[in-house]
C-alpha positions in Angstrom: 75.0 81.6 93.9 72.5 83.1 91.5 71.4 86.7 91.7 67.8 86.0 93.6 69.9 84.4 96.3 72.4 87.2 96.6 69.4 89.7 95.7 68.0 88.3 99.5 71.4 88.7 101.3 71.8 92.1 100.6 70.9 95.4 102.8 68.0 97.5 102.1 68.5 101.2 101.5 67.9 102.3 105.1 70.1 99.9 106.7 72.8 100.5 104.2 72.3 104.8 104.7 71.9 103.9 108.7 75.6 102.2 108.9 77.4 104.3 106.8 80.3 105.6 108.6 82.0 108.2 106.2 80.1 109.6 103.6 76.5 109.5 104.7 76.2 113.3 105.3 77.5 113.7 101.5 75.3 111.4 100.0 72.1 112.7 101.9 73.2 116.0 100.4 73.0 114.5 96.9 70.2 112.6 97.8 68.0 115.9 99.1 68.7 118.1 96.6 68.8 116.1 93.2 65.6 115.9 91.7 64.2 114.0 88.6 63.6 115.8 85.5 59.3 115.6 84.5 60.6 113.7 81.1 62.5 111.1 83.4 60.1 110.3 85.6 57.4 109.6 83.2 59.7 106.9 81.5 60.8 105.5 85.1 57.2 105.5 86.3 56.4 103.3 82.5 59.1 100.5 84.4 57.4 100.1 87.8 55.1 97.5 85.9 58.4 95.0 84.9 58.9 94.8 89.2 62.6 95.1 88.8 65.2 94.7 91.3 68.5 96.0 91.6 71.6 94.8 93.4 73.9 97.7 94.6 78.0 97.1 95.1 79.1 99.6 97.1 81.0 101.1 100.0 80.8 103.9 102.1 84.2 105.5 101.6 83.6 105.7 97.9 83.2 109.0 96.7 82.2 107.5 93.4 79.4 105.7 95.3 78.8 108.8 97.3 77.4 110.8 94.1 75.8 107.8 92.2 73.9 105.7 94.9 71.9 108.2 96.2 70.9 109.8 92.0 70.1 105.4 91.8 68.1 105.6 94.9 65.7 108.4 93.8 65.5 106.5 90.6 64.9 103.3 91.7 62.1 105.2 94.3 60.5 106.6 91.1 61.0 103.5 88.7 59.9 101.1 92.3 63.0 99.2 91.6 63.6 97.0 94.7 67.3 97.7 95.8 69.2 95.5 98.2 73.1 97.0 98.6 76.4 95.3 98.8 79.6 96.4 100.6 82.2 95.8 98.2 84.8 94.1 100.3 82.1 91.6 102.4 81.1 90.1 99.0 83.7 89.9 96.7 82.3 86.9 95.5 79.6 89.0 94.1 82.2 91.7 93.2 84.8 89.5 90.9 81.1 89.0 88.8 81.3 92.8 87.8 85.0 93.7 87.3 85.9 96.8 85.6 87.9 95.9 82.8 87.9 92.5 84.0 90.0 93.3 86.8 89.3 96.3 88.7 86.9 96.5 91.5 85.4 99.8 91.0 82.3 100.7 92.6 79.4 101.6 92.5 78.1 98.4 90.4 74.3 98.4 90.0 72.9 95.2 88.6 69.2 95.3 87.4 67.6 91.9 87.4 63.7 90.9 86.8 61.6 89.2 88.9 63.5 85.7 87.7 66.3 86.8 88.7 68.0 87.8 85.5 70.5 90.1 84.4 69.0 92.7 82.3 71.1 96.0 82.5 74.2 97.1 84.0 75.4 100.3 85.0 78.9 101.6 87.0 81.2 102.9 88.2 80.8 105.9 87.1 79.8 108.4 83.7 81.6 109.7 81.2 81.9 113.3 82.7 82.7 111.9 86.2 85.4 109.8 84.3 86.5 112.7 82.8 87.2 114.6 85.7 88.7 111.7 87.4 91.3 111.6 84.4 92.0 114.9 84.6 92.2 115.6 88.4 93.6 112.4 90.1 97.3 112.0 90.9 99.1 109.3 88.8 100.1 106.5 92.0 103.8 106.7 90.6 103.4 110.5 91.9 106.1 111.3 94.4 103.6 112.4 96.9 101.0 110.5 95.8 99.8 110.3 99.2 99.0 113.8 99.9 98.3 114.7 96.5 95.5 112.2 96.8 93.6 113.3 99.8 93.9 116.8 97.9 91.9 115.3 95.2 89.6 113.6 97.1 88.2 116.9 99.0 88.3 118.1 95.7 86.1 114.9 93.9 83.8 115.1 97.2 82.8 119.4 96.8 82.6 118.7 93.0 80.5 115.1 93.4 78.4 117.3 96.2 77.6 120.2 94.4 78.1 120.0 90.5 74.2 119.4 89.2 75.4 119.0 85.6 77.6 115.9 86.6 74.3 114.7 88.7 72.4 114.8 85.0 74.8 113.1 83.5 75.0 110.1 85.9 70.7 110.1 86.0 71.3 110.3 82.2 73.1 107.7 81.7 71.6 105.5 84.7 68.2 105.9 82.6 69.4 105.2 79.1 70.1 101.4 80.5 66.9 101.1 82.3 65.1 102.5 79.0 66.6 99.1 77.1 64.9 97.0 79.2 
């Protein structure tokens, strides 16, 4: 399937937002108080002119996904990027085309494409100071109580991913130096 064709399967922004079941109250808060920088949106407002489109591989109980969609979304709003979203697990078809590493299937994934239906930038799962953090904070899966130790770390990931502005200006940061190669 090429990307137009899966660019017209996929969910808009409000249906996606609408059926989220587990972290839409996170990613609203994200979503309402991270605003573009003035220098930003004057490059992002230069792109609304090359009509891209975006596909968006994602799922609601990803806390990466919970910080980075909605910092996309305002982009894509300012750049008028047309964004059609992807839950991870119904289109692994899609998915297996965007492995990280080549074989993990770490979200979020944003594709950009042009009106043909190209590929012209990539960006996901997540930045380098998210990554960090990640590295530093999650439990190693051999962990004893890996488990628990987890669901530690992920209240921990969702307060930091909710309310750490730096980490939202690295993720518009580095979202906006692949849309500037275009």
């Amino acid at each position: 399937m090429t990307l137009n064709e899966w660019f017209k399967k996929g969910l808009t922004e409000r249906t996606y937002v609408h059926n989220m079941e587990k972290n839409r109250e996170n990613l609203l808060t994200v979503y309402n108080q991270y605003a573009i920088h003035q220098k930003e949106k004057e490059l992002l407002q230069k792109l609304q002119k090359k009509k891209l489109r975006a596909l968006v591989i994602t799922a609601d109980w990803c806390g990466d996904a919970m910080v980075n969609v909605p910092i996309f979304m305002r982009i894509a709003s300012e750049a008028l990027i047309d964004s059609r979203y992807f839950i991870r697990d119904e289109h692994l078809d899609l998915m297996d085309q965007y492995l990280t590493n080549g074989t993990a299937r770490s979200i979020p994934i944003i594709v950009i494409i042009d009106q043909d239906g190209n590929e012209v930038g990539k960006w996901g799962p997540r930045s380098t100071d998210a990554q960090r953090f990640v590295d530093e904070k999650k439990p190693d899966k051999d962990a004893p109580n890996f488990e628990e130790a987890f669901q530690v770390f992920a209240k921990e990931a969702a307060h930091h991913y909710t309310t750490d502005r730096y980490l939202w200006k690295d993720i518009e940061k580095e979202i906006v130096e692949v849309l500037e190669k275009i």
